[in-house]
N, C-alpha and C positions, 0 to 999 in steps of 0.2 A: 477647651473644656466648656460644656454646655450652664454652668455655674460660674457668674461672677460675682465675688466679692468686691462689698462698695466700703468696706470700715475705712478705708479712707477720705472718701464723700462725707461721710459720719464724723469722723474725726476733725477734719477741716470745718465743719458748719459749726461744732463745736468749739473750735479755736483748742483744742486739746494735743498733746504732743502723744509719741507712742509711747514715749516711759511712763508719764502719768497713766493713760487708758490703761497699760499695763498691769503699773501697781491696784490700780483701782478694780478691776477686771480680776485679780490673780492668778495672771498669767506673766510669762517670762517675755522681756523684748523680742528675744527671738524665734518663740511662739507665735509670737502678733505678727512677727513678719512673715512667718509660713504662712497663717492665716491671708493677711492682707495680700501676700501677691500669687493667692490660688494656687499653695501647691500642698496644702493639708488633705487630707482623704477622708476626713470626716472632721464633725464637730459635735463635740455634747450637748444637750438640751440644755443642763446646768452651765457651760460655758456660754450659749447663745443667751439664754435670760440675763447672765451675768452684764453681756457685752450689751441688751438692750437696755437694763436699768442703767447704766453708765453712760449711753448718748440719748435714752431717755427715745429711743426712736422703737420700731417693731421689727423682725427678724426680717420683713420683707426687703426694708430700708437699707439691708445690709448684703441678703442675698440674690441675686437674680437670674434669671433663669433665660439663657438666649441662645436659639435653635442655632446650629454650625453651619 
């Protein structure tokens, strides 16, 4: 998949576990995990703002974009 997800990169610079980001985000643990290990098919605008105010980083920081 030409999109990686970094919220783990995020998470760790934060020192943050996934239950916290979770609650804090309001999202379910195992939401965050579909998220984290790139198998979601999309993501909400109000989900992505959510998840930037919470590691305080920008959507770039989180997703990336790398040719196959």
């Amino acid at each position: 998949m030409p999109i990686v997800v970094r919220i783990d990169v995020e998470l760790a610079k934060q020192q943050m576990s996934v239950g916290e980001f979770a609650e804090r985000v309001g999202l379910t643990p195992a939401n965050v995990a579909v998220l984290k290990n790139g198998r979601a098919k999309a993501v909400r605008f109000s989900t992505l703002e959510a998840m930037c105010r919470v590691l305080n980083c920008q959507p770039g920081d989180l997703l990336e974009f790398v040719e196959d």
